[in-house]
C-alpha positions as CSV (number, residue, x, y, z in Angstrom):
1,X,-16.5,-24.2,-24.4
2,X,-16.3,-20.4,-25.0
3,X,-13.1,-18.9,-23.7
4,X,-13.0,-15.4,-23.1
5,X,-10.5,-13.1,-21.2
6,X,-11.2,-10.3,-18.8
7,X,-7.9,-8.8,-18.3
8,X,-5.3,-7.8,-21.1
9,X,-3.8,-4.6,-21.7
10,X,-3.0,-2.9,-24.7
11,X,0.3,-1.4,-24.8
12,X,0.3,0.8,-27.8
13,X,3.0,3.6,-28.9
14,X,0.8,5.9,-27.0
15,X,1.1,3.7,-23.8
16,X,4.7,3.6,-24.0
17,X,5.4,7.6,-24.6
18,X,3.1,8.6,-22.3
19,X,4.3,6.4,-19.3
20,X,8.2,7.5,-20.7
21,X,7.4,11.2,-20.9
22,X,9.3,11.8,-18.4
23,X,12.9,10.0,-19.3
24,X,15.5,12.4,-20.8
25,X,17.5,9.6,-22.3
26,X,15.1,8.9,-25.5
27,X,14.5,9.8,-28.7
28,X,11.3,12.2,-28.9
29,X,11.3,10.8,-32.3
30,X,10.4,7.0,-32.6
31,X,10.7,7.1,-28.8
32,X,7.3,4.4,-28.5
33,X,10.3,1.8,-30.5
34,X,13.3,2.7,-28.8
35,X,11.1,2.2,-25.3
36,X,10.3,-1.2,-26.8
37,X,13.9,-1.9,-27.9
38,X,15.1,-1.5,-24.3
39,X,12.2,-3.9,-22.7
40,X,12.8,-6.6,-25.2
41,X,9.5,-6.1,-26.5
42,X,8.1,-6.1,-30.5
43,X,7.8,-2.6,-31.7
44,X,3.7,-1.8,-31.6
45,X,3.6,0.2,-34.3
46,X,0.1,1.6,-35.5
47,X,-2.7,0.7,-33.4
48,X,-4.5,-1.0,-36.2
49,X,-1.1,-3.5,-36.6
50,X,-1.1,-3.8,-32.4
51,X,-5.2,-4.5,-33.1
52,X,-4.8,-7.1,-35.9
53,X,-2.2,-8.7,-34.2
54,X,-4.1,-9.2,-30.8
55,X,-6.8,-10.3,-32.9
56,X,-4.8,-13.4,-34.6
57,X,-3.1,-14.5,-31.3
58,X,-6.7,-14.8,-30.3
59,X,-7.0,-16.9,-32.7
60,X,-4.4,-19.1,-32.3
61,X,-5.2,-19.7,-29.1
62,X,-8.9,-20.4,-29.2
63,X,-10.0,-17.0,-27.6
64,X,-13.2,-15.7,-28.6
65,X,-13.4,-12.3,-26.6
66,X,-11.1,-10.0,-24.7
67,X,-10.8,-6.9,-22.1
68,X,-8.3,-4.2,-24.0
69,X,-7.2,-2.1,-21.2
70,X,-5.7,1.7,-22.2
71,X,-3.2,1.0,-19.4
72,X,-2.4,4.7,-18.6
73,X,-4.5,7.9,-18.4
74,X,-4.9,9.6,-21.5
75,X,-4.7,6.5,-24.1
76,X,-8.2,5.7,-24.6
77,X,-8.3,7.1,-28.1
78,X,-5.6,3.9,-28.5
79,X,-8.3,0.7,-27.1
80,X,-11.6,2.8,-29.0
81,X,-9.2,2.4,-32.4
82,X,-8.6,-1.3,-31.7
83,X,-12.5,-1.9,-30.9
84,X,-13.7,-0.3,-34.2
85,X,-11.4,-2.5,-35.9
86,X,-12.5,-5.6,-34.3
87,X,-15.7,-4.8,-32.6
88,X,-16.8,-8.8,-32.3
89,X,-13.1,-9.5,-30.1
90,X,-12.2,-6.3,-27.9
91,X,-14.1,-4.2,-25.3
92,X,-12.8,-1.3,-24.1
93,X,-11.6,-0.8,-20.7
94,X,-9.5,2.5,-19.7
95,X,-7.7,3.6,-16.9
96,X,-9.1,7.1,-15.2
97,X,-7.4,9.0,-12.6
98,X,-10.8,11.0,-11.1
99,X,-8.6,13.4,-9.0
100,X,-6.8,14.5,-12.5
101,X,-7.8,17.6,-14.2
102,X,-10.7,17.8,-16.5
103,X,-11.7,14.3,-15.3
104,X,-15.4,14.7,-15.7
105,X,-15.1,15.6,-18.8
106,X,-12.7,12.7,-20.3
107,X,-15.0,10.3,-18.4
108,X,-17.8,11.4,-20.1
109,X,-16.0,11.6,-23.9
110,X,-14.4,7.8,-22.7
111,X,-18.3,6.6,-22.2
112,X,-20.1,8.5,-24.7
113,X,-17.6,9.3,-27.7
114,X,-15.4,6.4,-27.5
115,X,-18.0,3.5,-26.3
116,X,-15.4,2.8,-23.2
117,X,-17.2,0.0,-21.6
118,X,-15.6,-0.5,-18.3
119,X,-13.6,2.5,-16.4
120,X,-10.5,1.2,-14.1
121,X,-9.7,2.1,-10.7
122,X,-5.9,2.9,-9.2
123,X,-6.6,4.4,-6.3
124,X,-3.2,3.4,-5.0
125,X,-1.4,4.7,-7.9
126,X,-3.2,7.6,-7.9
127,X,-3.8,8.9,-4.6
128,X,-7.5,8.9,-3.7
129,X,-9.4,7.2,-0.8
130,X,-12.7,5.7,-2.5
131,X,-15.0,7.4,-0.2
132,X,-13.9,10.3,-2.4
133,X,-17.1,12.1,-3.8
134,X,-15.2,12.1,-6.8
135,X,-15.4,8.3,-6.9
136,X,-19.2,8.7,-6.8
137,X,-19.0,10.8,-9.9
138,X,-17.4,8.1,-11.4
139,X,-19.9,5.5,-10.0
140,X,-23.0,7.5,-11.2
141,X,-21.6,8.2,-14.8
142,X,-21.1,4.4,-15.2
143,X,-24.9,3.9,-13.8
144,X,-26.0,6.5,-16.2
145,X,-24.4,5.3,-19.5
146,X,-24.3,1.4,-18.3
147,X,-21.1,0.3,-18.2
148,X,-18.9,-1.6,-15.4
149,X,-16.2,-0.2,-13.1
150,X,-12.9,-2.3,-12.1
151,X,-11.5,-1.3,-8.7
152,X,-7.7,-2.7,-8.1
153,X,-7.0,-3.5,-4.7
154,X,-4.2,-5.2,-2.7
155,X,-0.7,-5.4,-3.9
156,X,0.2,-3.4,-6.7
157,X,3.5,-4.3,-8.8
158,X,3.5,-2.6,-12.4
159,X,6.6,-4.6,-14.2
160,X,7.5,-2.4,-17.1
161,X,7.8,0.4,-14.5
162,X,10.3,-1.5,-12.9
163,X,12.1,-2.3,-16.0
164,X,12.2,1.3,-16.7
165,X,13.2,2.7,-13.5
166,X,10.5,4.4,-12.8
167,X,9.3,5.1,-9.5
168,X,6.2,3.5,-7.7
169,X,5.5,5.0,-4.9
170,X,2.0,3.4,-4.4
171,X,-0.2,3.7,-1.2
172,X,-1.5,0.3,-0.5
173,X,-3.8,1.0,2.1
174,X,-5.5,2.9,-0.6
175,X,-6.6,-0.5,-2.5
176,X,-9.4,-1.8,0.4
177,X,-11.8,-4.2,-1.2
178,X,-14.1,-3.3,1.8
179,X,-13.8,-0.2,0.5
180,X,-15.0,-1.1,-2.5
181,X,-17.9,-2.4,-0.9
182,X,-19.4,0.6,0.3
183,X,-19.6,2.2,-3.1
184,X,-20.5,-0.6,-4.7
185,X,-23.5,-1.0,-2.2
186,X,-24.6,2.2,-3.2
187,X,-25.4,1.6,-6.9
188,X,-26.2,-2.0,-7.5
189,X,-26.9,-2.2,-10.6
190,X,-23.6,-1.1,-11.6
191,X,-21.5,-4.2,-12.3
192,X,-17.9,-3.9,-10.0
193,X,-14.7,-5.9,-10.7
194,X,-12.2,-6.4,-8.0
195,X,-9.0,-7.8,-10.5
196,X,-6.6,-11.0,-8.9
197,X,-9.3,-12.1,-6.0
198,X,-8.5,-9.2,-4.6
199,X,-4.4,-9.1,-5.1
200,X,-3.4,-10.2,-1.8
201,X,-6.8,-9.0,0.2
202,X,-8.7,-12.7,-0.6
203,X,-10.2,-12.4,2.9
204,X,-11.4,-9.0,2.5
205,X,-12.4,-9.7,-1.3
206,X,-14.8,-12.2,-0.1
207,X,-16.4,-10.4,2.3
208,X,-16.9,-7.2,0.0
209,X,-18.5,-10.0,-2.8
210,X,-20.4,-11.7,-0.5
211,X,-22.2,-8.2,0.7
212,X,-22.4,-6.9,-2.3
213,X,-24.2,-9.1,-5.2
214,X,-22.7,-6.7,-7.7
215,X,-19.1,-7.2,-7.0
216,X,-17.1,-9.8,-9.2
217,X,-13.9,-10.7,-9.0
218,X,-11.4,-11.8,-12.0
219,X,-9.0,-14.4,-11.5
220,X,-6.5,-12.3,-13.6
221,X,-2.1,-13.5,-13.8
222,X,-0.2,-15.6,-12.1
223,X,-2.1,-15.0,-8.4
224,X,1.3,-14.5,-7.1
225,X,-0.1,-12.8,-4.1
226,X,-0.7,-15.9,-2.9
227,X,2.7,-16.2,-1.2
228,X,1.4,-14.0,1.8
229,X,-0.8,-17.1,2.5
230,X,1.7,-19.5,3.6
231,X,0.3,-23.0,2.1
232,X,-2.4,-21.4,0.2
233,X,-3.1,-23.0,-3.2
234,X,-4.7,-21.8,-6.2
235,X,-7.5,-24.7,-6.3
236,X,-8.0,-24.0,-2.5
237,X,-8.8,-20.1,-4.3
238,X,-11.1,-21.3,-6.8
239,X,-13.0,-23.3,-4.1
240,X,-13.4,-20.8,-1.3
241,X,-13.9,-18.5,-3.9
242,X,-16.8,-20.5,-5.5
243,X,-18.0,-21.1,-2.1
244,X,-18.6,-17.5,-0.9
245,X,-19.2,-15.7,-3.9
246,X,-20.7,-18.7,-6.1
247,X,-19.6,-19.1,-10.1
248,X,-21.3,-16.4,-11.9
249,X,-19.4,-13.6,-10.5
250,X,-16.1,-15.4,-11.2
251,X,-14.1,-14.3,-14.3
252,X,-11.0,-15.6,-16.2
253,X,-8.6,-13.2,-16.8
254,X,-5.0,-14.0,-17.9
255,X,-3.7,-10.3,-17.9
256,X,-1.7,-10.3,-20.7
257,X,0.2,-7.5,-22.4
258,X,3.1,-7.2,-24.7
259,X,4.7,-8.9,-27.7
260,X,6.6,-11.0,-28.4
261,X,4.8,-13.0,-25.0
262,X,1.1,-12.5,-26.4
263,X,-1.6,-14.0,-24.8
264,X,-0.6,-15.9,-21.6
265,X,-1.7,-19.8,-22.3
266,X,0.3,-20.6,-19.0
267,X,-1.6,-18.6,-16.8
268,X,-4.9,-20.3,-18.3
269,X,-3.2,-23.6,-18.3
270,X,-2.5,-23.2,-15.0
271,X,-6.2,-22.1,-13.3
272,X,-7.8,-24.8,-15.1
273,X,-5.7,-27.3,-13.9
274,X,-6.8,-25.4,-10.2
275,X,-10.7,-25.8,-11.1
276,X,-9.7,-29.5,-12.0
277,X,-8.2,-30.2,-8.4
278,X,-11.1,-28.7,-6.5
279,X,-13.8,-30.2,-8.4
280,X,-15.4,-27.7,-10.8
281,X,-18.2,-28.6,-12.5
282,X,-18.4,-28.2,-16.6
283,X,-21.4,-25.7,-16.1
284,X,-19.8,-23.5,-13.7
285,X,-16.4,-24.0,-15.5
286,X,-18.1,-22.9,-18.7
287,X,-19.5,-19.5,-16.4
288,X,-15.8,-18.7,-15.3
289,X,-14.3,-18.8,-18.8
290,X,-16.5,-17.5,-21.1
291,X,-20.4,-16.6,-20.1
292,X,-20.1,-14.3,-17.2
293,X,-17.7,-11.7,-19.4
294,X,-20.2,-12.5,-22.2
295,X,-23.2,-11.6,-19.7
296,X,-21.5,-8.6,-18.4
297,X,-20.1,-7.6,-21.8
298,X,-22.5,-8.8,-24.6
299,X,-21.5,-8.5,-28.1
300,X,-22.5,-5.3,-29.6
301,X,-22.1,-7.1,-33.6
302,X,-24.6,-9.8,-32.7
């Protein structure tokens, strides 16, 4: 069975000095190891070692495909260098802040220069409603150049913020997978991604799925939004899930990160053992893991 992952992130020496910029306390020179140092993490050097590395824990754990996300505005040039080194494992995801300056513009170089294949949504983080019209920019440049849009809704916890100190002030009302749904209705043939079954809005990310046939949802970490449902379950997720939104617009994602951790086996350990207790069949099963992403993402070296 093909295994592929929707949701990683790369965290590149970009990543890291661009989220530290603002720290006083670190060296401006080999700040990207010293930020590692204090997080406990492996240095990530050059992003063709942080590539070729990804691409061997992929292989040792039997993953034929996965999502790179440039995890912070500005390091897309970061994902594109990992997917020309390994175009037949990565696809490029990036986030995009569309109330930044210039953002038409680096939308349009992520798309057309770098071959970004799915833009990602903070509205939370960043401070826009998605009625915004600039969210409909972003929607019609992803019609027009055919790639997918990922929208992140419900709770949001960033962890190497935390570890840092950093501040999150993020406006959760901002993340409404309803929301989503009215955007999404308005270009359907753009494919939409709601990460974590909707990261603590499961009710609402149903509902937006179910109205909209374009709306997916990965099944991305640990689902640990799931305390907020007291007695809630994670086969009881897969199975509504399944129910109202049916298999192919269900994705695995693990949502893995950093080094020395690498790809998380436990989370994907952990949701198959889920689709075992509620029943899924081997031809749905085989959807979730591997053929939707391969449907929505199709390799580019075949």
């Amino acid at each position: 069975m093909i295994l592929n992952d929707a949701h990683g992130h790369f965290f590149s020496s970009r990543f890291l000095e661009l989220l530290t910029a603002t720290l006083p306390d670190l060296p401006e020179s080999g700040r990207a190891a010293a930020v590692a140092t204090r997080l406990g993490w492996s240095d990530p050097a050059s992003v063709e070692a942080l590539s070729h590395t990804w691409a061997a824990e992929l292989d040792r754990h039997g993953v034929s495909r996965t999502a790179l996300i440039a995890s912070i505005p500005g390091d897309e040039d970061s994902v594109a260098g990992a997917v020309r080194l390994h175009p037949d494992r990565f696809v490029g995801f990036f986030m995009f802040n569309p109330a930044a300056p210039a953002a038409a513009e680096r939308l349009e170089r992520a798309f057309a220069d770098l071959n970004m294949r799915c833009v990602c949504l903070f509205p939370a983080m960043h401070g826009y409603r998605l009625d915004d019209e600039r969210v409909g920019t972003v929607f019609e440049s992803a019609s027009r150049h055919r790639v997918a849009v990922f929208v992140h809704c419900g709770v949001l916890t960033v962890g190497v913020r935390s570890k840092l100190g950093l501040p999150s002030a993020f406006d959760l009302r901002l993340g409404d997978p309803l929301a989503v749904a009215t955007i999404a209705s308005r270009y359907p043939a753009v494919p939409v991604i709601i990460p974590h079954f909707g990261a603590g809005l499961f009710r609402e990310a149903l509902m937006a799925a179910h109205q909209c046939p374009n709306i997916h949802l990965d099944t991305s970490s640990s689902n640990s939004w799931m305390k907020y449902y007291p007695g809630l379950t994670l086969d009881v997720v897969f199975r509504q899930a399944l129910a109202v939104v049916g298999p192919q617009r269900l994705i695995f994602g693990s949502d893995s990160s950093f080094f020395p951790r690498g790809w998380q086996k436990g989370v994907h350990q952990a949701q198959v053992a889920a689709m075992d207790v509620a029943g899924v069949s081997a031809e749905d099963r085989a959807l979730i893991l591997g053929g939707n992403f391969d449907r929505l993402f199709p390799s580019r070296t075949m």
